[in-house]
C-alpha positions in Angstrom: -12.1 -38.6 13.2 -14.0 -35.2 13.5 -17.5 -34.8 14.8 -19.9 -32.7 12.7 -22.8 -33.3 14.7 -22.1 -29.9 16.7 -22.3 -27.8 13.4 -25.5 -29.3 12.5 -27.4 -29.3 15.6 -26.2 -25.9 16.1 -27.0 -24.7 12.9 -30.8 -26.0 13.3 -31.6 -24.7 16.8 -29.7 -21.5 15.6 -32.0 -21.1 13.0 -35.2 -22.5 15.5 -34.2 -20.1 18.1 -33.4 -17.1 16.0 -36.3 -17.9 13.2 -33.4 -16.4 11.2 -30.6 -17.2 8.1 -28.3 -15.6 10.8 -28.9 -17.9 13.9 -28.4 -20.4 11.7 -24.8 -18.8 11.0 -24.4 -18.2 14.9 -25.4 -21.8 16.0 -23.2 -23.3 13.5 -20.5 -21.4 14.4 -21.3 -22.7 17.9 -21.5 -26.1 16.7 -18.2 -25.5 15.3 -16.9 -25.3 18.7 -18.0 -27.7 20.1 -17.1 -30.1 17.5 -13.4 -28.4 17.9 -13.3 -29.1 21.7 -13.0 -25.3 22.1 -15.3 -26.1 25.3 -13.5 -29.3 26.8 -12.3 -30.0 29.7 -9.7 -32.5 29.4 -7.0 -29.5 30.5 -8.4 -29.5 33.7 -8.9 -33.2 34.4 -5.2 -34.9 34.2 -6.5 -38.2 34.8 -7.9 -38.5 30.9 -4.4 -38.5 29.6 -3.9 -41.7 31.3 -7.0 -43.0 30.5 -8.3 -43.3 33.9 -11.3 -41.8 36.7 -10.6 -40.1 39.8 -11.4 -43.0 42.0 -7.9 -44.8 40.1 -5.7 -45.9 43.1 -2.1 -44.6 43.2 -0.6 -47.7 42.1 -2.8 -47.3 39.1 -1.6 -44.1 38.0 1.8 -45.1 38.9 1.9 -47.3 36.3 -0.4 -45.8 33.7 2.5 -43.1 34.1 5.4 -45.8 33.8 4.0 -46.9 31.0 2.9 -44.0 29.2 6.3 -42.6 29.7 8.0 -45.5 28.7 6.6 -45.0 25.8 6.9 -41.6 24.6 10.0 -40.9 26.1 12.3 -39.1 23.9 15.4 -41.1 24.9 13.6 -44.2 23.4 13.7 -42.4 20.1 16.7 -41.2 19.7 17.6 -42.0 15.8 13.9 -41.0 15.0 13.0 -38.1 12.7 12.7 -35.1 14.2 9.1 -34.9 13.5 7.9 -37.6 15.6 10.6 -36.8 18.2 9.4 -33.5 18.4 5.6 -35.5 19.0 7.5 -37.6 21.4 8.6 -34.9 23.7 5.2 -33.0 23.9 3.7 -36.1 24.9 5.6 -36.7 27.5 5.7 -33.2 28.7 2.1 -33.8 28.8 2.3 -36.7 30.5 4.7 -35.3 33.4 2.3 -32.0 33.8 -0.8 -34.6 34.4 1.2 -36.6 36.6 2.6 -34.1 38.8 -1.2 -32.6 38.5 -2.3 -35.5 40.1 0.7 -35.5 42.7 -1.1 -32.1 43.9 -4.2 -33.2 43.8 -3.8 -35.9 46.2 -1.3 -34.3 48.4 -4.7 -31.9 49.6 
């Protein structure tokens, strides 16, 4: 699902701000950003791909990892199409980058 919210609100205190047609253009192309996660900052926090906080113990993310990667492993579909393999082994190069991220992170 999309969020629009970001293009509105951005559109109306574009306009507010501005008191003009084209801060209306700016704030909505703001809000367009927003709503498009151009801002987030899930890349830098590797414990959302696991759906867990910082404070997560290391068995935790142990096995959030063991059973993330269980699951997206591309072993595990092997006589898949190549489409969702191709998914499959993003994921879980996603997965190993957040883990190994977190390996770092608690090694400090």
């Amino acid at each position: 699902m999309t969020r629009w919210y970001g293009k509105l609100l951005g559109f109306i205190a574009g306009w507010l701000l501005m008191r003009h047609p084209v801060g209306g253009l700016i704030g909505l192309l703001v809000g367009h950003a927003f709503d498009s996660d151009w801002f987030s900052l899930s890349r830098d926090n590797p414990y959302r791909v696991f759906n867990l906080t910082s404070d997560a113990s290391d068995a935790e993310v142990d096995q959030a990892y063991r059973r993330l990667i269980s699951q997206y492993h591309p072993d595990k579909l092997a006589g898949a199409a190549p489409e969702l393999r191709a998914q499959a082994e993003a994921k879980a190069r996603e997965i190993n980058a957040a883990y190994d991220r977190i390996q770092k992170l608690r090694k400090r």
